[in-house]
Backbone as a ProteinNet text record, in pm:
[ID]
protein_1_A
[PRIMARY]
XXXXXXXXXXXXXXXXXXXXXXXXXXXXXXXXXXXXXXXXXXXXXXXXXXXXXXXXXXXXXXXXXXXXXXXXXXXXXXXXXXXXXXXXXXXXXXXX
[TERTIARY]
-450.3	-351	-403.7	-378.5	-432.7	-366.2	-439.9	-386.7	-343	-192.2	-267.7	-176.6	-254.3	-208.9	-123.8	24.3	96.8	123.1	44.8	59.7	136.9	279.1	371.7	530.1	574.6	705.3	830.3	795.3	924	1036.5	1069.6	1177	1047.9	970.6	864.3	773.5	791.9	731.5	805.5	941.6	1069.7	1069.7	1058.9	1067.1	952.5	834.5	733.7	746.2	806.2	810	921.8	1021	1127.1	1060.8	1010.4	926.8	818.6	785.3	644.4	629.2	523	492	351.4	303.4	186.7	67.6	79.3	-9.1	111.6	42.9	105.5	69.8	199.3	211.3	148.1	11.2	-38.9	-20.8	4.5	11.5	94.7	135.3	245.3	132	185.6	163	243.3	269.2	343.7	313.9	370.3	319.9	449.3	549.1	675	690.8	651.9	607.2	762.4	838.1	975.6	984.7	953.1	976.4	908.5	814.9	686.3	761.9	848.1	887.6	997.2	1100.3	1185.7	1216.3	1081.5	979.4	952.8	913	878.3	949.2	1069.8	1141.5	1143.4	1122.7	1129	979.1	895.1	783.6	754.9	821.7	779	736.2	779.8	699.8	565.3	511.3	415	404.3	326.9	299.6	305.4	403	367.8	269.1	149.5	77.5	119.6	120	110	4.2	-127.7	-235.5	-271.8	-393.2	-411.4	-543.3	-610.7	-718.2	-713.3	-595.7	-586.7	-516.7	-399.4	-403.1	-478	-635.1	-729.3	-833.8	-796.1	-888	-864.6	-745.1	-705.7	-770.8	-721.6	-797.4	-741.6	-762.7	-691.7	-782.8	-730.1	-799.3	-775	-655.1	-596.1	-515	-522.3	-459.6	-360.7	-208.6	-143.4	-77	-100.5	-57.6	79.8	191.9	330.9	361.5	247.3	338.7	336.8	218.4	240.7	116.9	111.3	-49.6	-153	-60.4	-152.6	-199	-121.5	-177.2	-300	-294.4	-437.2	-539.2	-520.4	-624.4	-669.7	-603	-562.1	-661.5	-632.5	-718	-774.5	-768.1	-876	-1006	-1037.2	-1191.9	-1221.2	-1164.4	-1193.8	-1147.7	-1031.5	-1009.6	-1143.6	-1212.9	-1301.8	-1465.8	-1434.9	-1597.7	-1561.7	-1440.3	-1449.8	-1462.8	-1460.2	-1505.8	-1379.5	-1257.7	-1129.5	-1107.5	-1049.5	-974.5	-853.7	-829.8	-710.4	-629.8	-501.2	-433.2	-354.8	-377	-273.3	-171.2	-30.5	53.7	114.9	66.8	128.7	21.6	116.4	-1.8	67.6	-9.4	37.2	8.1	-33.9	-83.4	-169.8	-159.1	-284.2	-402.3	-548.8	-665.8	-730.1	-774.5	-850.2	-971.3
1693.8	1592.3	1459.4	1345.9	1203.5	1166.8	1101.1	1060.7	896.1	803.7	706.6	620.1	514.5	395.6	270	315.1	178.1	37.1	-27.6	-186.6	-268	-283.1	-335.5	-295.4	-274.5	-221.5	-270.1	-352	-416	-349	-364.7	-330.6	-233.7	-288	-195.5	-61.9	-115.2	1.4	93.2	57.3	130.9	256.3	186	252.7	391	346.7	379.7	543.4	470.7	639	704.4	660.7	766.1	848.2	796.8	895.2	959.5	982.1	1041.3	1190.3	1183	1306.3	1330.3	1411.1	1463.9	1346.8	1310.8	1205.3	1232.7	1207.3	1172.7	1063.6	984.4	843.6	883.2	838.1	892.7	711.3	635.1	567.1	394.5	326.9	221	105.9	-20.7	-153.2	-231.4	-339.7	-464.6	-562	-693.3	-817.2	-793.7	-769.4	-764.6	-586.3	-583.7	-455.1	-353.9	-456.1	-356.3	-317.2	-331	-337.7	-179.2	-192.5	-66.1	72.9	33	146	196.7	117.5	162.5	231.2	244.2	308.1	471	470.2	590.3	690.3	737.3	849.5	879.2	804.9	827.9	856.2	832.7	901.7	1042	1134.7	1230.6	1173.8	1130.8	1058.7	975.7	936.2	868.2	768.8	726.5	597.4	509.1	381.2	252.7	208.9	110	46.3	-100.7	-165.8	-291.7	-347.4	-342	-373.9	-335.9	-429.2	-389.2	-351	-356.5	-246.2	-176.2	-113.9	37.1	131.3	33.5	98.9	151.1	64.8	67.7	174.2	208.8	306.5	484.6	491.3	612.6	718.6	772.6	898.4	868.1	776.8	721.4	727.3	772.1	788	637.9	590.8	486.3	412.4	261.9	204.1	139.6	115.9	88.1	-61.3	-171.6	-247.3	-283.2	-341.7	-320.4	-445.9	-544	-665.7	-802.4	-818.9	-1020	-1040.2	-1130.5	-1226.9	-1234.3	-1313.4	-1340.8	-1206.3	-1086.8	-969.3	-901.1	-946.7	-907.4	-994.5	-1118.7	-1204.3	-1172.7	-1156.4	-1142.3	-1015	-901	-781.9	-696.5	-730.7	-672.2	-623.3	-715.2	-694.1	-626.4	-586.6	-546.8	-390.2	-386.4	-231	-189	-272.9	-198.9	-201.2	-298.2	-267	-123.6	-99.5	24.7	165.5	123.9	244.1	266.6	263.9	267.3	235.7	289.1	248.7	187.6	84.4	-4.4	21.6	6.8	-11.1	-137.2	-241.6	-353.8	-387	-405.5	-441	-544.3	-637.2	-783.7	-874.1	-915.1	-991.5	-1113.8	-1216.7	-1329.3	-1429.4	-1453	-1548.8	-1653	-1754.8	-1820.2	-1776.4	-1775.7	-1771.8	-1895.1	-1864.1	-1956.1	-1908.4
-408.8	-430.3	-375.9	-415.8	-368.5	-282.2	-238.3	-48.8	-107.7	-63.9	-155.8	8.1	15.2	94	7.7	49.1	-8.4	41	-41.6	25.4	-25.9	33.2	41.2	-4.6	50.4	95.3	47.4	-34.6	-81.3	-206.1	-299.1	-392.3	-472.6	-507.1	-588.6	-550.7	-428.7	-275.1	-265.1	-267.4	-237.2	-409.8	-469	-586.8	-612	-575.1	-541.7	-490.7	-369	-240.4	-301.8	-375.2	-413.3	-506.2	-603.9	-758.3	-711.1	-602.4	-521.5	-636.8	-735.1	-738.5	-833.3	-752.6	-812.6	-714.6	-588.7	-500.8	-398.4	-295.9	-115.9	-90.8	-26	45.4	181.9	205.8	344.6	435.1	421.8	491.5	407	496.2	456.4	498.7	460.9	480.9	437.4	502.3	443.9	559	522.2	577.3	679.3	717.7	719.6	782	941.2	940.9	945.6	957.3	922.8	878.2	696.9	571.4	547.4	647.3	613.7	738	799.3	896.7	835.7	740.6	668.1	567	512.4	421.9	461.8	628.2	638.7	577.6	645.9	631.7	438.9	330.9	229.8	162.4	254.6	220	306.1	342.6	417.9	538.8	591.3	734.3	738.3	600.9	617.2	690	804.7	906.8	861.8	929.5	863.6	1017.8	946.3	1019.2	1039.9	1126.7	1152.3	1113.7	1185.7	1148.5	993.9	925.2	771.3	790	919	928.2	974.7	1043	1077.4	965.8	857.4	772.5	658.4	650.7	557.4	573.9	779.8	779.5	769.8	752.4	685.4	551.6	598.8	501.8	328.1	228.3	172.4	32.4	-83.1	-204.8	-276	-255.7	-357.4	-301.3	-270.4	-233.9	-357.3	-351.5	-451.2	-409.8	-441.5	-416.8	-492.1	-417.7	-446.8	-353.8	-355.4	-262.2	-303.8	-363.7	-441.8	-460.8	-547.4	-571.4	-502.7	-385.9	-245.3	-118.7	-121.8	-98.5	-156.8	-302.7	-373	-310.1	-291.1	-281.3	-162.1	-34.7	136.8	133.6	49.4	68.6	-46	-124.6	-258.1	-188.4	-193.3	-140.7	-43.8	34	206.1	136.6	98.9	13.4	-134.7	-160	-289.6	-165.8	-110.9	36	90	173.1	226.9	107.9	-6.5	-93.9	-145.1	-141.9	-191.6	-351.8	-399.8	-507.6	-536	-627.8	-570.3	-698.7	-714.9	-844.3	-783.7	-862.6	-873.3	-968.7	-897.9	-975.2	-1008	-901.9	-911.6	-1032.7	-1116.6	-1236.8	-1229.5	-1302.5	-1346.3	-1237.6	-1110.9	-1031.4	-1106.7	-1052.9	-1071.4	-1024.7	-1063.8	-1055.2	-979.5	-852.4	-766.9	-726.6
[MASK]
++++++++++++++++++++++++++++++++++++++++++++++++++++++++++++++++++++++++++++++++++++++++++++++++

């Protein structure tokens, strides 16, 4: 089963951890570390991290991003260096 790290916690995050199936939410993130503790209990207890490199260093097949434009930009890269796979959902930003 896929281990997947959710980055960001908001209405889409939320949506996210309820439909959980066929992959495990092994770990939370959000900018907003509340957002990511409120989260837990609907992922099976998955950890929310404060830090975004302690959540990056988890045992983690797929990171799913579920938080904004500027979250892709903030950590794309640092998630495809550590070897990760990313799915992004936020589209439509401007390009800088």
């Amino acid at each position: 089963m896929r281990r997947i790290g959710l980055l960001g916690c908001g209405n889409v995050g939320e949506i996210i951890a309820h439909k959980q199936e066929g992959f495990i939410i092994a770990a939370l993130h959000d900018a907003v570390y509340a957002r990511a503790q409120a989260v837990e209990d609907e992922c099976g207890g998955a950890p929310a991290y404060e830090s975004f490199d302690e959540f990056l260093a988890q045992d983690l097949d797929i990171v799913v991003e579920a938080a904004s434009v500027s979250a892709v930009q903030a950590h794309a890269e640092a998630v495809l260096l550590s070897g990760k796979d990313m799915v992004i959902l936020s589209v439509g930003g401007p390009y800088r």
